[in-house]
N, C-alpha and C positions, 0 to 999 in steps of 0.2 A: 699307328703306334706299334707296329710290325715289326719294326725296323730293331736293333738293339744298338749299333753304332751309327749313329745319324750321317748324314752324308750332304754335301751341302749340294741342292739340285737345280736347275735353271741358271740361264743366262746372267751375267754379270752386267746391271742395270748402264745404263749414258745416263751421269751426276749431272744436275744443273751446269750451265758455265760461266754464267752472272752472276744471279741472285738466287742464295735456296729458298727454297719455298715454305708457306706458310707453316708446316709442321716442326720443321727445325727452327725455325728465326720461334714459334711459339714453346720448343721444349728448350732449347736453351736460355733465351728469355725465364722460363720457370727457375733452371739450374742456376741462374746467374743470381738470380732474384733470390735464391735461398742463401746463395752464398754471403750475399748481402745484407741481410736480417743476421745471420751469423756474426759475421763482423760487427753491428750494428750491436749485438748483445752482449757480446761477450767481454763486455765492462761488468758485466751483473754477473760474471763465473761464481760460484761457490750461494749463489741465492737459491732458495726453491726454486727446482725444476728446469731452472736454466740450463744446466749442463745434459742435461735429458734434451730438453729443446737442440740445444748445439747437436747434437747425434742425430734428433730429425731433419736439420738442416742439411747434412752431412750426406746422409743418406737419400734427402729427396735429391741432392744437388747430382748425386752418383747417380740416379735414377735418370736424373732431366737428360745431364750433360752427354752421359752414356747412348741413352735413344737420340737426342739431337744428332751426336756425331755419327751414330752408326746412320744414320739416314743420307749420311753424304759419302760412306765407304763402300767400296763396289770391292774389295779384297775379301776375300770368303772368310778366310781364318782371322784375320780381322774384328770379320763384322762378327763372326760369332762369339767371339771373346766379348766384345762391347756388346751383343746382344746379354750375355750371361753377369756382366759387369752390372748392367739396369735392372736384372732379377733380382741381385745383393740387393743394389737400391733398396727393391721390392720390398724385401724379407725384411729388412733391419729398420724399414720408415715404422713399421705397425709396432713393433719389440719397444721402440725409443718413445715412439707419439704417446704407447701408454705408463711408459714410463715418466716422462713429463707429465702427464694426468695425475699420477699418480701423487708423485710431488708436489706439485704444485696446490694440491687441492687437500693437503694435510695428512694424506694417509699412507707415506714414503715408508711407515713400517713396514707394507706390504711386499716394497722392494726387496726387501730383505727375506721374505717367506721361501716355502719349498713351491709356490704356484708360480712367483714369478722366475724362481732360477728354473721351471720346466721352458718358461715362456722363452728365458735365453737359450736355454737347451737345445729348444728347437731353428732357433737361428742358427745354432752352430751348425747341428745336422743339415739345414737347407742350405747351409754355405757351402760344406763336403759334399754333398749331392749336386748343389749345382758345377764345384771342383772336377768330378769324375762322374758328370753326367754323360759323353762322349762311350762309358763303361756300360750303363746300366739307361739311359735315357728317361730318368726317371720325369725330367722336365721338359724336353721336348724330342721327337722325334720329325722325320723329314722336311729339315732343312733347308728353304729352298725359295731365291731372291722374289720376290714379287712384286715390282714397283707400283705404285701409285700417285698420283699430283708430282709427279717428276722427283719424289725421291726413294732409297733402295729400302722401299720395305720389305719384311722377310715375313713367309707365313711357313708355318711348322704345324704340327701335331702335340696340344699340350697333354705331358705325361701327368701319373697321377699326384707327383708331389709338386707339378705345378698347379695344379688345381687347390690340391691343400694350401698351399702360402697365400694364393688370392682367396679363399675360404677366412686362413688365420688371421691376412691382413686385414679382411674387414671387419671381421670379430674383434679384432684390438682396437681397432681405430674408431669403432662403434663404442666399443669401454670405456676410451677415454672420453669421447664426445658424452657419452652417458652423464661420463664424471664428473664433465667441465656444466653440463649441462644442471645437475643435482646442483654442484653447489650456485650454481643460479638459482635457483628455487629456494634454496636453503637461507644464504647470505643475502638476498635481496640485491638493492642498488649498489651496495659499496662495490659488488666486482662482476656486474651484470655486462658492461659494453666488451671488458678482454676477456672474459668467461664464452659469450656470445660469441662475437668473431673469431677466436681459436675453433669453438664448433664450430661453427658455420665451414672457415676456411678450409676444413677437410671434407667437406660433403661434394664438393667438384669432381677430384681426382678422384675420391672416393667410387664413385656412380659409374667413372669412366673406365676406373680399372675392373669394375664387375661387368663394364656391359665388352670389355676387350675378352677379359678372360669367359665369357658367355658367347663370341660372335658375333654381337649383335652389330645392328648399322649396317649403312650400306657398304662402309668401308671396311672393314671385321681385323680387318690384317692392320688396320693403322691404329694405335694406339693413341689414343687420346688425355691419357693422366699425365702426363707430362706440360702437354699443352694448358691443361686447365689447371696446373699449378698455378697461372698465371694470376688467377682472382687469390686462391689459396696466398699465397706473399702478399698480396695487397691488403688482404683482411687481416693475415695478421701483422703486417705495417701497421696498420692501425692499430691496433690493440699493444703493440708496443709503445709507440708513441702518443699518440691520443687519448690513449686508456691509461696510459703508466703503470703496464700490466706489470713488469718487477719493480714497481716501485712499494706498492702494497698487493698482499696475495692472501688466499684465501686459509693457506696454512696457519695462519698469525690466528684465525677466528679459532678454527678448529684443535690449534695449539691452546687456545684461549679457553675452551670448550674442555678440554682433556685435564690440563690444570683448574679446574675449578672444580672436578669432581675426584680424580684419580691421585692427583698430586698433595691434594689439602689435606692439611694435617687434623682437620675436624670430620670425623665418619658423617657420610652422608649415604642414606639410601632411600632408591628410589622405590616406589607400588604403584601398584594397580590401581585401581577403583577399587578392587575387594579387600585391597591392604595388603596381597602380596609380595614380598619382593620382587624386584623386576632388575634391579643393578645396585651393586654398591660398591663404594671405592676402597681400597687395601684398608684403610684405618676402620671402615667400618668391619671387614672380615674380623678385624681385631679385636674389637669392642662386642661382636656378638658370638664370638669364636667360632664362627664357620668359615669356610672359603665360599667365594660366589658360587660355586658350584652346586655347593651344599645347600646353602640358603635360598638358591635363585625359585620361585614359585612357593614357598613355602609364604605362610602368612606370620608378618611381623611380630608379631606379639606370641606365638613358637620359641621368641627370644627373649622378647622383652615385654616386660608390664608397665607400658606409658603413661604417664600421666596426664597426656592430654589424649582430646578423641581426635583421631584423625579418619575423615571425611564423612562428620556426626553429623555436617550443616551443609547452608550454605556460605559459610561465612568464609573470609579470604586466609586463613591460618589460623593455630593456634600453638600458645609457648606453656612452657612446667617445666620441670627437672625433675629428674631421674638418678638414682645410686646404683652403681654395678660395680659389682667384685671383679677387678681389674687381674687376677690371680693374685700367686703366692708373692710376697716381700713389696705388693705394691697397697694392697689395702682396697677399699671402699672409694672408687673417683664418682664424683659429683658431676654432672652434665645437665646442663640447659637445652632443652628442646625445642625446636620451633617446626611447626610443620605449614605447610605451604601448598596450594593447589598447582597442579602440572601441568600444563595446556598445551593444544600442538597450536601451528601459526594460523588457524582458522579461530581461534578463543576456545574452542571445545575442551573440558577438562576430562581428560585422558589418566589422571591419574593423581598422585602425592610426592614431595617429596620432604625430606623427616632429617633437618639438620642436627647434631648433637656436639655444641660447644661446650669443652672441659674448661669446668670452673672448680675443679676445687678448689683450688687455692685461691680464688678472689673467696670462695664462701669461708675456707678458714682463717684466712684472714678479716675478713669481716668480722665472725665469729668471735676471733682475737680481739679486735678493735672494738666491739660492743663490752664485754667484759673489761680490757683495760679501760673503757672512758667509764665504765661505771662504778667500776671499783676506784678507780683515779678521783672520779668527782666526788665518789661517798665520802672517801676518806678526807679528799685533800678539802671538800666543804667543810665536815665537821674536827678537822685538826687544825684548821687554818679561824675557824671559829672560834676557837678554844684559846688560839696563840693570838686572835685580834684582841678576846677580852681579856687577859691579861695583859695584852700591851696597854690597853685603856687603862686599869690598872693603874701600871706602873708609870704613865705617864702625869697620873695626876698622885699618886703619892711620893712619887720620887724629888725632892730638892737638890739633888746633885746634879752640878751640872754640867757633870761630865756623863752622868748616867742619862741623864733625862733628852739627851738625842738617841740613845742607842734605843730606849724604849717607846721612842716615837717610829725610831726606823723600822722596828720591830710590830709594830702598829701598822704603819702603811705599807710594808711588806706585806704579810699576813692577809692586808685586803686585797691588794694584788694579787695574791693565790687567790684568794677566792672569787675573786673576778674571770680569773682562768679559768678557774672549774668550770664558771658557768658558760664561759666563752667555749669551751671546748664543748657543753651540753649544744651548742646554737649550732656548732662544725656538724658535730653527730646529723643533727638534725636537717642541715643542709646537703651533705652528702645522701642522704635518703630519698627516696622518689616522694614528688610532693604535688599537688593537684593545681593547677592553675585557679584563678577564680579573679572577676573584675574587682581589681582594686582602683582606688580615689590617691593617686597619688600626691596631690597636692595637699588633702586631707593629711596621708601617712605621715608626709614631712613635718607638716604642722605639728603634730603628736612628738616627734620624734624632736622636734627643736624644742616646745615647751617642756617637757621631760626633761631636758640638758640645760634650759634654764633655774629648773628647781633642783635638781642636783651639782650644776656648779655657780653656786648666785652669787659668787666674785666674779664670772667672767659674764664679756658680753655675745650675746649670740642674735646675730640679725638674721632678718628672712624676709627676702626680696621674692615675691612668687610675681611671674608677668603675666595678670590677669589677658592683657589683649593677646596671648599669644593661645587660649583656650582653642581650639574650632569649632566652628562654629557659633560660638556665646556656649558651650555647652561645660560638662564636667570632664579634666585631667583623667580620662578612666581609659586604662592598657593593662590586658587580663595575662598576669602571670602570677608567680607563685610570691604572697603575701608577705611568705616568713623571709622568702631570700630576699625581697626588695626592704625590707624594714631590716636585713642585717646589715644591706647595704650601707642606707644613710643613718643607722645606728653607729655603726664604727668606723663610719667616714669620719660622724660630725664629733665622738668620742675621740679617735685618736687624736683630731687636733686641739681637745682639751686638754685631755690626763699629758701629752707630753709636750704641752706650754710650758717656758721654762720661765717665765713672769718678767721675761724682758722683752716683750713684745711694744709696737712703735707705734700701735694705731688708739691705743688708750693713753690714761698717765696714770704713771707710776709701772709701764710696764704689763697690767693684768691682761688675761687672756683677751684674745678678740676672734671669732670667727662669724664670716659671712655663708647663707645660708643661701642660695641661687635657683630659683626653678624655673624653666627655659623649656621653650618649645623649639623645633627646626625637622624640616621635612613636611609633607602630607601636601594638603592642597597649596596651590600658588594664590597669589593677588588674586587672579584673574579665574580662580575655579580649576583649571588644569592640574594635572599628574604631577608632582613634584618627585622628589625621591621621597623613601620610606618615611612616613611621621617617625620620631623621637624623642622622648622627654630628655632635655638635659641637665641634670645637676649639678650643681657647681657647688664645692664647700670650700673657703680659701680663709687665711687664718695666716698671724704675723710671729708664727714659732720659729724654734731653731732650725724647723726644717726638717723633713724625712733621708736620713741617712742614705743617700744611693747605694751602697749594698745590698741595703732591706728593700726596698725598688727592684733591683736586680735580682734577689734572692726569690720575688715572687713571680716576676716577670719570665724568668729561666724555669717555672715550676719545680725547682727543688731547693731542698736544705744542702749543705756544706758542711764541713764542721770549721773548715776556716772563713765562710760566708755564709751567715743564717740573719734570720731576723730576730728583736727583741720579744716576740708576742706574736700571739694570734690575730691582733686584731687587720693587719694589711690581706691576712690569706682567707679571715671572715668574707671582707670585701670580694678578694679573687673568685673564689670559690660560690658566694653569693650572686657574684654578676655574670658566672659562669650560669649557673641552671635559672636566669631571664634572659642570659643572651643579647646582657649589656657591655658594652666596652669602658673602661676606666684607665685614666690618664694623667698621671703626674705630672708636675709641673714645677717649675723653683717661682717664688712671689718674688716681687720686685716692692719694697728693698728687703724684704726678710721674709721668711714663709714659704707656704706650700698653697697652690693649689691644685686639688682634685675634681676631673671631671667624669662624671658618669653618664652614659652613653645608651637611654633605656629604651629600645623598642617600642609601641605603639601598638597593639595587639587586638585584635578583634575576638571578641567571646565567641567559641566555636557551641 
């Protein structure tokens, strides 16, 4: 390393004159191979880590192509150039391979830091150095032909910034593999076979360009990374094709991973076991007015006074809500709490984490809607009581008979509101959280027809219940909530009363008629076997005018209009009702006149 302008020394080798020999047919094979997979990829330009990949391509290919041909050049100046052409290779494969690492495996911010512009940095310097090594010899000194297996290899004196690049390059290429390797561990099987073989495929060259830049072997002076690129392409051939490595990638998870804590507009923060904080996303810095900085090991409740314990038990979570002064012009927000155990992928619980969803406006609203239904009902019971007994009144002291419709309308108006009231008490009640519990639904029907019996005993109300469809021989019993299933076929079997228009085809004279239906379908087959789900099915059909398809639509669409609403409460009782058992309900046009409705009930085992 004496030397300062290298000098190229020995004999100028006798090249092959047929076929070259195994070194070249194997470094060009590598450079062809990479060029290859290039082409092969670069349909996926602009995806994670592809275009990263393309540069290692690029680079290995400069690497192969370079030593292959120099191995056939017996021209000094020449071969030196194409010797220092394979360095670049060198320098630029590790720079790029952890750049694709990097990418590819979700963490591309880092490309953009001050560690990895060092890491190009230093490419650029080893490109100058290698440029006006002839100056300083920073990379090799005595130069000088050394053939071996009959082609022109060259042995030299590696300088000290050739040592550094085989140093950096296996430091990088170690990082990536690290990289590619973690999220193997991390992401499991979705990206374990092109996670693998990308690692694996660098471990050849890898080995071989430490044991050249070391001397080892018995050949010291042939360079072998080249050659064992050859598995390197193969492994990751595979992992392109076979793995459908850019088809899905590991950044999508870790994207997945960043948005669900950093991005979400609900503060979430993570603790210790001792309740620490440990991380928390922007909205939580907001909500406990610190920055992570500030917060980070302090204990949670430093900030806030929870309403539930977090990690009191062994229980799997706990929920409450919380009030916190939001600062100045915003008020008091309301937050729902849920905390949750935090486990690494062995099950061990490492830790908590403390979501806080903003409700205030569901809770003032509610708030709102408790208040108007109760002031709405107080009033509109006792004014609408007041205006019925007066219609009664006037219906029977009035002989005009121009007056004595207006006083009757005024009569069953009046009940109407009061029927509201109480319909809208039933809504309150159903939108409320309500406790499951085994009901007899065959029983509830029953109740629920003789009832509609005694309150409309002009019309007629049948009830077909199909005992052989029971299971077993046993009792109609699916454990849901009582009150929703009894508003159900309350104001199934009601609407098709109250809005009979007394010209119905299946009586004479017109008066109401409605069929009452109880039907089994689902659970056991004939034969003892799995069928699909048990379901009770009710059937209520009726020979009215028919349910207006707006009002169908208006429920169906979940909202009001003001140029499409329904008459009443009573179709969204039903919706609303079949919504918290987790029935489905389904109108129908009757043949020749009417409606029928069918409900769709669950089958429910008592937990």
């Amino acid at each position: 390393m004496a030397s300062v302008a290298p000098a190229v020394i020995g004999s100028i080798p006798a090249l092959p004159a047929v076929v070259p020999a195994w070194p070249v047919i194997g470094s060009l094979a590598g450079g062809f191979g990479a060029l290859g997979l290039a082409l092969a990829i670069r349909r996926y330009r602009g995806r994670p880590g592809v275009n990263w990949f393309l540069g290692v391509f690029a680079a290995q290919a400069t690497w192969c192509l370079s030593y292959g041909v120099g191995l056939l050049v017996g021209d000094p100046p020449l071969r030196m150039v194409l010797e220092a052409t394979m360095w670049l290779g060198i320098v630029w494969t590790g720079v790029a391979f952890l750049g694709f690492a990097l990418e590819y495996t979700g963490r591309g911010d880092v490309i953009h830091g001050r560690l990895f512009a060092g890491i190009v940095g230093f490419g650029v310097l080893s490109t100058l150095a290698l440029a006006t090594n002839p100056i300083h010899g920073g990379f090799w000194t005595g130069f000088r032909f050394d053939p071996a297996f009959d082609v022109a290899t060259v042995s030299y004196g590696f300088g000290p910034w050739a040592y550094l690049v085989v140093a950096m390059e296996t430091i990088l290429v170690a990082s990536g593999v690290f990289l590619l390797v973690d999220t193997l561990l991390s992401y499991g099987p979705l990206y374990w076979r092109e996670s693998l073989a990308v690692a694996l495929s660098s471990l050849p060259p890898g080995f071989a360009l430490v044991a050249w830049g070391l001397e080892l072997g018995p050949v010291p002076r042939l360079q072998l990374a080249p050659v064992m690129f050859v598995p390197h392409v193969l492994l990751d051939a595979y992992a392109f094709d076979r793995a459908e490595m850019f088809d899905r990638y590991p950044t999508t998870s870790r994207a997945a991973e960043r948005t669900a804590i950093d991005d979400l507009a609900d503060p979430i923060v993570a603790l210790s076991l001792d309740r620490h904080v440990v991380r928390l996303n922007p909205a939580a810095e907001a909500l406990l007015g610190a920055d992570a900085g500030t917060a980070r090991d302090r204990p949670l409740d430093a900030f806030l006074d929870l309403p539930v314990e977090v990690g009191g038990g062994d229980d799997d979570g706990s929920t409450g809500t919380v009030e916190v002064d939001a600062g100045p012009g915003t008020g008091r927000r309301t937050y729902a709490v849920s905390t949750s155990p935090l486990t690494d992928p062995g099950g061990t619980r490492v830790g908590y984490t403390v979501v806080f969803s903003d409700v205030t406006e569901r809770e003032r609203r509610r708030q709102q809607l408790e208040v108007l239904n109760r002031v709405l009902r107080h009033n509109l019971r006792n004014d609408a009581g007041v205006v019925h007994g007066y219609g009664e009144l006037l219906v029977d002291r009035l002989d005009d008979p121009d007056l004595a419709p207006m006083a009757d309308a005024i009569e069953r108006r009046s009940g109407a509101l009061a029927a509201l009231g109480e319909k809208a008490g039933t809504v309150e009640r159903l939108l409320s959280d309500g406790e499951a519990s085994p009901v007899a639904v065959d029983e509830l029907v029953e109740n629920v027809v003789g009832e509609a019996r005694e309150r409309e005993s002009d019309a007629t109300v049948e009830l077909d219940v199909d005992r052989d469809a029971k299971p077993d021989g046993g009792e109609w019993i699916t454990s849901v909530r009582a009150d929703a299933l009894r508003a159900v076929v309350e104001n199934t079997v009601e609407n098709a009363l109250v809005h009979h228009d007394g010209e119905g085809v299946e009586r004479a004279g017109g008066d109401p008629w409605v069929r009452v239906a109880l039907g089994r379908e689902g659970g056991e087959s004939a034969d003892g076997d799995e069928d699909r789900p048990a379901r009770v099915v009710l059937t209520v059909a009726d020979d009215g005018p028919g349910i207006p398809n707006h009002e169908i639509e208006t429920v169906e669409s979940g909202r009001e209009t003001a140029l499409e609403h329904g008459s009443g409460l009573g179709l969204w009782v039903v919706e609303w009702g079949a919504t918290a058992i987790g029935a489905d309900v389904d109108y129908t046009d009757r043949d020749p006149r009417g409606t029928r409705v069918t409900a769709s009930i669950p089958v429910m085992a008592e937990e």
